[in-house]
N, C-alpha and C positions, 0 to 999 in steps of 0.2 A: 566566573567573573571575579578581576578581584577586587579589594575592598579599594576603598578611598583613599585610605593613607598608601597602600601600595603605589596607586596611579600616581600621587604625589612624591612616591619615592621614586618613581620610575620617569618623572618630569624632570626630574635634577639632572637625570646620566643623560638624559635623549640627546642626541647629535640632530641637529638641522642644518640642513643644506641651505645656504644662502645666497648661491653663485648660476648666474645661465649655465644653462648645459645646451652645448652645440657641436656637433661633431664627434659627440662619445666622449666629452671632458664636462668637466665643469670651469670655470672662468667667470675674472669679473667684468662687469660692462666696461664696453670701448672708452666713454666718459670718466671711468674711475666712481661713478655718480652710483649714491645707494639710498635706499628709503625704510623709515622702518615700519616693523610689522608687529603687531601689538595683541595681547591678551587681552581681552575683554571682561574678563574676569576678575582680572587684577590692576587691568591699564599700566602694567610693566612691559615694556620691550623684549620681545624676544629673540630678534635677529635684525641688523643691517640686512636689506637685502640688493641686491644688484637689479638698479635702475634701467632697463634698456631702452634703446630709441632707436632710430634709423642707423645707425650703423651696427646694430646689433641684430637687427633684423637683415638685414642686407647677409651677414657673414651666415647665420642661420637656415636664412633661405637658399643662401648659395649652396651651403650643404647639403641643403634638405635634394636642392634640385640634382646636383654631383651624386648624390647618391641612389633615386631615382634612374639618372641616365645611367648609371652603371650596373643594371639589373641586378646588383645585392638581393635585395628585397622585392623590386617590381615583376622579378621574371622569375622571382625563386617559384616553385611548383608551389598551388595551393596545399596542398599537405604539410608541404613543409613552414607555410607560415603559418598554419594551423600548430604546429609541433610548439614553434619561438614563443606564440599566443598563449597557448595551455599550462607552457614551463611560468610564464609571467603572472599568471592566474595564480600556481601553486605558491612562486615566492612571496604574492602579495599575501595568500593564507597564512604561509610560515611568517610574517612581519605585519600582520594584522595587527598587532597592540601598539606597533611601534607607529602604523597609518593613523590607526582611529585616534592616538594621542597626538598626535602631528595637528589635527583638524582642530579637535577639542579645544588645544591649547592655542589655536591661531585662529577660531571662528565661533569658539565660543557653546557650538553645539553639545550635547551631553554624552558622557562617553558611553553610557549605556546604549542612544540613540546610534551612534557611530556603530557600535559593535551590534549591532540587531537590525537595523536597515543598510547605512551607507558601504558598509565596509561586504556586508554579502550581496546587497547588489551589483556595487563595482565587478566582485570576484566572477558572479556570476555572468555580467555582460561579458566578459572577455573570453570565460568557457563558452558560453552555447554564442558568440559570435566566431572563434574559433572552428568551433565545430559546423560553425555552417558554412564556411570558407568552401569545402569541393561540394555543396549540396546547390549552388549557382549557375546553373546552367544558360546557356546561349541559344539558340533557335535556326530554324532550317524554314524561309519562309515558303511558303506555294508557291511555286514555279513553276514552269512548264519544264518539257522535258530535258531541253537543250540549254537552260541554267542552272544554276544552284546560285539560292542569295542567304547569306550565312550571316547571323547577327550574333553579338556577341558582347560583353560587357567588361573595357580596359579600365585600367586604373587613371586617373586624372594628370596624376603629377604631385607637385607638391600642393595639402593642404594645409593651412591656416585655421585654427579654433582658439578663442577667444570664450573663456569661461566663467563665469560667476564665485560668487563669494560663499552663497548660500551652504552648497554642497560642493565643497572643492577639489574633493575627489573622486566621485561618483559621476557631475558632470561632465567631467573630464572623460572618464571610461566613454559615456555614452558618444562620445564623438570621434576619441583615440580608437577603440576597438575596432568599428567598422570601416575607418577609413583606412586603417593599418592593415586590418582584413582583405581591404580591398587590393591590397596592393602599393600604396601612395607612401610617400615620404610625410609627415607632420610637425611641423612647426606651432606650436602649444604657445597664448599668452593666458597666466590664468590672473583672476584679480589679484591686483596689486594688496586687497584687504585681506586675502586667503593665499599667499603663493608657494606655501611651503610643502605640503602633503606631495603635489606632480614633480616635485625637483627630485622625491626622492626616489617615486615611482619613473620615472626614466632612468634614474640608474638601476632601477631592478629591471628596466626593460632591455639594458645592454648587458646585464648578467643573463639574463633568458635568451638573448641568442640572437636581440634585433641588432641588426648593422648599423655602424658608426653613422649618422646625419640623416638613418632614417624617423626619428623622434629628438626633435629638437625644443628647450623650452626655455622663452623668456618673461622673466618676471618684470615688470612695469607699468607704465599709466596708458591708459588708454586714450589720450589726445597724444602721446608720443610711438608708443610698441604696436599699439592696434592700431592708430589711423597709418601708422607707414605699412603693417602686414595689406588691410585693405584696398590699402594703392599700391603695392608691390606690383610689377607687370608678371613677375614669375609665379604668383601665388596663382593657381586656377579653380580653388572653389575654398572660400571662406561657411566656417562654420561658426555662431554664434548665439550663447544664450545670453540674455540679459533683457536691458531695457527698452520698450518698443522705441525711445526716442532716440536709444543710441545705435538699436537697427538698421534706424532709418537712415540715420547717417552714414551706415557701413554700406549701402544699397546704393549711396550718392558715388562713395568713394569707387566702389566695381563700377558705376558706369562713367567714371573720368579715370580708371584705368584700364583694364584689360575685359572689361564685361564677366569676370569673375563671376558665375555662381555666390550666390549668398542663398544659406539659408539658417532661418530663423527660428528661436525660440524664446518667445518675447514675454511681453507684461499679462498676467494676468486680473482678473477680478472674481474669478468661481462664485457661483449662486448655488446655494445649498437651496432646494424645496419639497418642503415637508406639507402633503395633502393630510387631509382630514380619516385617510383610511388608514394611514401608516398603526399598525397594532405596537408595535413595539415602541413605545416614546421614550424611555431608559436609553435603547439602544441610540436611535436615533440620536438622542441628545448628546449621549457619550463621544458619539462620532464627529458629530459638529465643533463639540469642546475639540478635540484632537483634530479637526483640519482644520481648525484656526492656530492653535496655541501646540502644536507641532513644531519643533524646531524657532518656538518664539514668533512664530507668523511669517516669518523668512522663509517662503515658502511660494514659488510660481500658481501652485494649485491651490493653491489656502482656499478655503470655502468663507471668503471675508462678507458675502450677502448672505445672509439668512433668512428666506421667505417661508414664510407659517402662515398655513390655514387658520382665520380667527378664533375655529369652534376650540381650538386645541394649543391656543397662545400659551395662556396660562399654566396648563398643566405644563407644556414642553420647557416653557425659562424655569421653573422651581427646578426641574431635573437640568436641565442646563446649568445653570449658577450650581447646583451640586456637583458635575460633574467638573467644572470650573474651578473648584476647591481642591483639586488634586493638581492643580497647575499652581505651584511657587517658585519663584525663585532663588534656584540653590547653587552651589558649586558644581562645577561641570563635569569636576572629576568624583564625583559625588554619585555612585551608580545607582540611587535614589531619586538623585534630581530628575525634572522633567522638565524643567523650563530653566533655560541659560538666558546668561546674558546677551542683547546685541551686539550685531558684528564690532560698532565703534561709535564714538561720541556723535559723528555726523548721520548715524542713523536714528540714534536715540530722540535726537532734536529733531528729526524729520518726523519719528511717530509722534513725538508730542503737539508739533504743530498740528497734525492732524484731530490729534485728540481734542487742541483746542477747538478747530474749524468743528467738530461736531460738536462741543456745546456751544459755541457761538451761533449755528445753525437750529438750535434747537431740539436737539435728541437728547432722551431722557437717559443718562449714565446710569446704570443697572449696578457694576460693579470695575475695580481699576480706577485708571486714566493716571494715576502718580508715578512720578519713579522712582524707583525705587533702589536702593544702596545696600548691598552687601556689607555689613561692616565696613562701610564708608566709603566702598568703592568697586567699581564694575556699571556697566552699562546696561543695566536692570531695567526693564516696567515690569508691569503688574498686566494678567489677564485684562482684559478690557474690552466690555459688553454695554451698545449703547440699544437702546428700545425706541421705537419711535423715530425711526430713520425712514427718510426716503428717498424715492430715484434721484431727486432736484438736489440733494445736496453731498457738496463738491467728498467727503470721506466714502460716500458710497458709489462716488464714478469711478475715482483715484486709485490705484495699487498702491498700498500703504508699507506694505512689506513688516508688519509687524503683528503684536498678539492685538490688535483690536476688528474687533466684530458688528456689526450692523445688522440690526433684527428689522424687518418688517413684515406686515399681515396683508394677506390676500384675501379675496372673494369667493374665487372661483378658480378652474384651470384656466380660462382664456386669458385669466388677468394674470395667474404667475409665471404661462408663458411670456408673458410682455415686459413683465417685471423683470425676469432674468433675462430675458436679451437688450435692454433697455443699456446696454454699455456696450465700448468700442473694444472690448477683450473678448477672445472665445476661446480660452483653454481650455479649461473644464468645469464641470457643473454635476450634481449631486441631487437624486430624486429620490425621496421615500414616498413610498405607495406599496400597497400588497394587492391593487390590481393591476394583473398581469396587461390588462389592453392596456390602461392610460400610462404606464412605466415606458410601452414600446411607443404611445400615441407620444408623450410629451418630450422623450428621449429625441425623435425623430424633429420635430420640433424647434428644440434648444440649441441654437446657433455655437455650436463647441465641438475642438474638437473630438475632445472627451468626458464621454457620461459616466457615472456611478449609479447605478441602483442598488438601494439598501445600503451604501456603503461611499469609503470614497477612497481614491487613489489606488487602488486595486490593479494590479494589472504583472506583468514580468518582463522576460525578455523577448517573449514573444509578440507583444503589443506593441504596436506604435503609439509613441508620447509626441504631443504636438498640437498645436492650435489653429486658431481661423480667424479674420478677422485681425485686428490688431495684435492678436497673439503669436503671426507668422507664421511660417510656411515649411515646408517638408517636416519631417518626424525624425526620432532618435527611435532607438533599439527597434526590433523587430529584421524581415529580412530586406524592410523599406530603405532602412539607413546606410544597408550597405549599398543599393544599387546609390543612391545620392551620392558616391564619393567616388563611381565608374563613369565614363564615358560608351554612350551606345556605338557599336562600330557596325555598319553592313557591308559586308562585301560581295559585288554581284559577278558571277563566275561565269563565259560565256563559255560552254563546253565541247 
């Protein structure tokens, strides 16, 4: 790892990409029109970047689809897109410090963080999707003797993904891999707060061997780039993480265009719930600090509800608030720090109002709730743990997207089943217990799509990531994500 003054000497040299890339180039928007992109850190500017809109998308998509029609990529044998996929893996390894600095410096997360989760998982989605490219098989249904009915799984066409801020290059992987696997041409809008990390990784993806206008990415505002990709007639299945309200609207757009597939990975709220058998309350508590104050709370899965058996309140916040002690915040390039600053001023003001609405509502601040400045500048808070929250108030319905945490006590199991589904999110949720029945009794349960026992966010390439309820529909990684971006074909043979 190297040190801090290193990553800062290596901040000065970095090159970023600030231009679409469409067609195997990069280029400025049709408009001439650019926006900037900002360090959180420092609140300095670190790039113009190129504003897209509808005619940016129009020239993208057309590529995207030109190059789909002409079997490049669509028809090339799975092996061999398995080969393009693997070489793309390896260059992201060889330019891993050059990614994880890209993120750091445009979103703020820490570059230790970068280099120990975001940056190996990406690499790894793209290897074992890769490699599951000829492991996809098609089916021979029951027939009688005198047919054969052959089913099979084609590529869509051109995809459309629309990505977050949070993790700007990882959620990217989770949507580019499989549909790129699948065969499809992709057209990438990634947020306009985080755009820089996927500009650069599409040019490593036409060094690795994908063809000209099969990964196409434009950087923009999403009432401009995303609502035109969504109403494009030629886009045929939109991929999307972000917000459930902006989902929603992407759901309107597929059905006043072409009936596009959408699918979602929306807002969440995670309930963490800690029973009275849990032996380990150290651990427990560790874990709770870190799936709040993880990446600043910017975070789809954050375990923002915290439900505690009464008998073991007390012991669990003293070890909570201690293990909350190891979250300050520091420089990003700081392979110490643990807690960065927010993506940008309009998020910072979002968690504070929040902060407000919980002591206006009455919950008792434990620790936090200020913001906090850097030597006078960066988009800082402070951990922040309120006690004494409950279902009825508005911080503990809301997705906050920040380091603040909401503690409440339960009775019993019937009650903290009720308590954790008592919201319109069902991402994931988080159960300590060391009896084996009520872990499977309450799992089973807990309205989400995904559980944690003894732990949380657990999982790899093999598991499908995804939610229920408000949190959306279909799954990322796993061998789920690829059939989402094929088309079932049957064809019945009279013989």
């Amino acid at each position: 790892m190297k040190t801090k003054a290193e990553w800062q000497t290596l901040s000065e040299s970095i090159t970023l990409r600030n231009q679409a890339y469409i067609g195997g180039r990069f280029q400025s928007a049709v408009s001439g029109e650019t926006f900037k992109t900002t360090n959180p850190a420092t609140e300095r500017v670190l790039a113009e970047v190129a504003s897209c809109d509808q005619a940016d998308v129009d020239l993208a998509v057309a590529a995207a689809k030109a190059a789909f029609v002409s079997g490049s990529w669509s028809r090339k044998a799975p092996g061999e897109r398995k080969k393009v996929l693997l070489r793309l893996a390896d260059l992201m390894q060889q330019h891993r410090d050059e990614l994880a600095l890209t993120d750091t410096l445009d979103m703020g997360k820490s570059i230790s963080e970068m280099l120990s989760v975001d940056l190996p998982d990406s690499i790894d989605c793209f290897r074992w999707t890769a490699e599951s490219i000829d492991k996809v098989y098609g089916g021979i249904a029951p027939t009688g003797g005198d047919t054969l009915g052959l089913i099979s799984h084609e590529p869509v066409g051109v995809v459309a993904a629309i990505t977050p801020w949070n993790y700007p290059l990882m959620m990217a992987t989770w949507k580019l891999a499989p549909a790129l696997a699948a065969g499809n041409s992709v057209v990438l809008k990634p947020s306009e707060k985080s755009p820089l990390s996927v500009l650069r990784l599409a040019e490593l993806a036409t060094e690795a061997g994908l063809p000209d206008g099969v990964l196409n990415v434009l950087p923009g505002y999403g009432h401009t780039a995303g609502k035109a990709l969504a109403l494009h007639h030629d886009v045929n299945v939109l991929a999307f993480t972000g917000s459930s309200r902006v989902g929603g609207m992407l759901m309107e757009y597929a059905g006043q265009s072409n009936l596009k597939r959408v699918w979602l990975e929306a807002g969440g709220k995670s309930p963490m719930v800690v029973f009275e058998d849990c032996a380990n309350i150290e651990r427990a508590a560790g874990t709770a600090a870190a799936a709040i104050f993880s990446n600043q709370g910017e975070v789809c899965i954050a375990c923002s509800r915290l439900y505690l058996h009464k008998s073991i309140k007390e012991r669990f916040l003293k070890a909570l608030l201690a293990a909350t002690a190891g979250y300050r915040g520091g420089d990003p390039l700081d392979p110490e720090t643990r807690l960065g600053p927010l993506v940008d001023k309009a998020q910072l003001d979002t968690v504070s109002r929040y902060i407000k609405s919980a002591m206006d509502d009455g919950a008792n601040l434990l620790t936090g709730g200020i913001p906090e400045y850097m030597e006078g500048q960066g988009y800082y808070i402070e951990p922040t743990i309120f006690d004494g929250a409950r279902n009825d108030m508005r911080f503990v319905q809301e997705e906050i997207f920040g380091p603040v945490l909401a503690v409440c006590e339960f009775d019993d199991e019937d009650e903290a089943v009720r308590l954790a589904n008592d919201n319109r999110y069902g991402l994931g949720a988080s159960v300590w217990t060391d009896n084996l029945s009520r872990a499977h009794r309450v799992s089973k349960q807990i309205q989400s799509g995904m559980v944690w026992v003894n732990g949380w966010g657990g999982g790899d390439s093999t598991m499908p990531f995804g939610g229920v309820k408000a949190s959306g529909n279909g799954r990322d990684k796993s061998l789920h994500s690829i059939e989402k971006y094929t088309d079932l074909k049957t064809v019945w043979i009279s013989l």
